[in-house]
N, C-alpha and C positions, 0 to 999 in steps of 0.2 A: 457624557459618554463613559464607558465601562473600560476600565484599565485591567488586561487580560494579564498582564507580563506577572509570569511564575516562573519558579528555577526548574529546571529539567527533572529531578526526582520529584519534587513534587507534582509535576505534571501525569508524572509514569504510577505515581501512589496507589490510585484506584485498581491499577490492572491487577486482577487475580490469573493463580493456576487456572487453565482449560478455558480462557475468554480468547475471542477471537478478534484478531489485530491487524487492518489496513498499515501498510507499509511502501508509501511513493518509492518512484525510483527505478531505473532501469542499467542494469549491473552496475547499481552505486549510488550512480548519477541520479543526481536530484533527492537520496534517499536523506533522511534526516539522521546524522550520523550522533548530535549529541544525545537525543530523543535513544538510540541503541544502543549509547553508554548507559546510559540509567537503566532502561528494561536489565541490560547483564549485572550491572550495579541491583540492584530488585532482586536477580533471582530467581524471577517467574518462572513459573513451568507449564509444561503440555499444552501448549500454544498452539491454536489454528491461526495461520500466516495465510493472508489474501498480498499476495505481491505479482510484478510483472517475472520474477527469478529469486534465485536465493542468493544474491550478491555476488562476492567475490571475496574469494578465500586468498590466504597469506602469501604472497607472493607469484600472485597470478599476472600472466603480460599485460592484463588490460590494469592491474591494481599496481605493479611495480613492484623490485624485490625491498624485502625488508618491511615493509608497509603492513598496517594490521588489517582485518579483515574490513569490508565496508558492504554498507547495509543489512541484508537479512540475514549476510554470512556471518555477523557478530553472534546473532542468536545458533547461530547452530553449531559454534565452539563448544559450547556449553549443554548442547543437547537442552535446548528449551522448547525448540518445536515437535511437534505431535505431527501436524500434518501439515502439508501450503500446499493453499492453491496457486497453481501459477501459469503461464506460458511457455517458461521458458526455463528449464531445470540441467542443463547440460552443459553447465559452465563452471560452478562450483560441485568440485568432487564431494565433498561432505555430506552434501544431501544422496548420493547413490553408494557412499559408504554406509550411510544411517539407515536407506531403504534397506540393504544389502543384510544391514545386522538386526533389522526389524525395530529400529524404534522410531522410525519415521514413515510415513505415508504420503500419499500427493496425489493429487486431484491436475491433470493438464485440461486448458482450457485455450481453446485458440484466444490470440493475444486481442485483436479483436472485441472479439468474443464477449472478453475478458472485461475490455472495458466499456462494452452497452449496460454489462449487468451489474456493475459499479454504478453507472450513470444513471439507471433504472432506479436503484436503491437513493442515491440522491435527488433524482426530480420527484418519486412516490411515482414510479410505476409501477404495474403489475408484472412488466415482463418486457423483454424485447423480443421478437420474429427475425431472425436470420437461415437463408439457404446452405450458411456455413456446417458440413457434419451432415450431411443431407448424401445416405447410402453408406456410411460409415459406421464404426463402433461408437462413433460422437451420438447419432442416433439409438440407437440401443442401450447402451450402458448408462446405470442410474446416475444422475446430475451431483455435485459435492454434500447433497444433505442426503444422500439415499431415494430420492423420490426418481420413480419415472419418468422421462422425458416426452414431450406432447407434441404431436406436429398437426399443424394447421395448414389448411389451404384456402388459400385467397385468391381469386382470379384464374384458376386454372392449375396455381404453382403453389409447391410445398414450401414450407418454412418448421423450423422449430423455432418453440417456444421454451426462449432463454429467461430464468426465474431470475429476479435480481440478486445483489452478494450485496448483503449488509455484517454492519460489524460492530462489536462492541468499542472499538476506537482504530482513529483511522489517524497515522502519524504521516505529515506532512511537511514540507520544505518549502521556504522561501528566501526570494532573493532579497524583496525588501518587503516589510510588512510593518502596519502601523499597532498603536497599545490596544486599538479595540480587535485588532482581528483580519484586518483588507492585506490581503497579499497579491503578490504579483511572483513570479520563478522566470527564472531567466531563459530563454534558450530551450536546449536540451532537457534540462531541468525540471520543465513544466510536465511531462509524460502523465503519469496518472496523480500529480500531485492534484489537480485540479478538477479531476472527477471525483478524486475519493472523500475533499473535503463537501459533507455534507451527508455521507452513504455512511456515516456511523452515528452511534448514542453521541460519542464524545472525541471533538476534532481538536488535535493541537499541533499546531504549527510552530516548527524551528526556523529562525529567519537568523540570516546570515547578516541586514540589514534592519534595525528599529528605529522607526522612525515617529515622532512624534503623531499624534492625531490633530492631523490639518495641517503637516507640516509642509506636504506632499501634492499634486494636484491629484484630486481622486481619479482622472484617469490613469495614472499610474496603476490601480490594483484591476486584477481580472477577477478577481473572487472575493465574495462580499464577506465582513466581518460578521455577521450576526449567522454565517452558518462554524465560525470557530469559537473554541469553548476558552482556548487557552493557548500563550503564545509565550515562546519558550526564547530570548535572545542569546546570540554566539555561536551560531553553526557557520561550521570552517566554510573558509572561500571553497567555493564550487572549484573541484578537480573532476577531469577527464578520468 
């Protein structure tokens, strides 16, 4: 078996300016928090972010006072991102100060939505069919890559056709994960960690637990090692 365990900069090495980066997590929680030191430690710039939000900026109720930013809101201290797609952008003020001053953009996607065309991207489908956005500007307005959006009817009833969201790396969190790759996320934690491994070039997972290979019974993992590229250990115990 293939011993994946790398240190967090070198896991983040490959990102370049303008690639576009899966980000688990939902305001925080579950987001790979060592994996966002190193991207800020990097540098990267003009980033396209596929996330569920833009985390949570410095001393917000649900982050606590004092406390540094957590998840996508590390990256946008620093003005790294260009644009995110997300669900859900009204939590962290940064992103509609950035909008505000033009040097950020965003793509909203029902949360949903959001993650059929993650999961799409990970099993190789062509697309998913949902009623969601069906008489809306969801309908009309071009999809995050500019293209037109297409609506289909099956049986009588309309649907759009949701194009999948791939990505050049998709950073994910686990609770316990072994050296080849098999994770499992605990709880709340699990959110889009487990659609997104798989829907990029290149998957690496921050596990808060490393556990040997075979140490474990492999029921323990919900997501198989051979779709992770690289597994990064020491992300902090899961906080609320």
């Amino acid at each position: 078996m293939i011993d994946k365990v790398i240190t967090a900069d070198e896991a983040v090495a490959g990102v370049k300016d303008g690639m576009t980066i899966m980000i688990g997590g939902f305001l925080g929680t579950g987001s790979p928090e060592i994996l966002m030191d190193a991207l800020v430690r990097k540098g990267v710039k003009h980033l396209t972010v596929i996330a569920n939000d833009g985390g949570l900026d410095v001393g917000q109720p649900a982050n606590g006072p004092g406390k540094t930013p957590r998840g996508v809101g590390k990256l946008l201290v620093g003005h790294q991102v260009d644009h995110i797609i997300a669900s859900h952008l009204g939590v962290n003020p940064k992103l509609n100060e950035q909008f505000a001053e033009g040097t950020l953009t965003y793509t909203l996607v029902p949360q949903g939505t959001l993650a059929e065309k993650i999961r799409a991207a990970s099993y190789g489908l062509g697309g998913v069919l949902t009623p969601t956005g069906l008489g809306t500007p969801m309908e009309t307005e071009k999809d995050e890559l500019g293209r037109d959006k297409m609506t289909i009817e099956i049986d009588g009833k309309r649907f759009l056709l949701e194009r999948p969201l791939h990505a050049d790396y998709a950073f994910c969190r686990a609770s316990v994960c072994d050296r080849f790759g098999n994770f499992m996320s605990a709880k709340a934690t699990k959110n889009y960690n487990y659609v997104m491994a798989g829907a990029a070039d290149h998957v690496v997972v921050a596990t808060e637990k490393l556990v040997e290979i075979g140490e474990v019974d492999p029921d323990t993992f919900d997501v198989a090692g051979v779709l992770v590229d690289d597994v990064v250990e020491g992300e902090p115990k899961w906080q609320i």
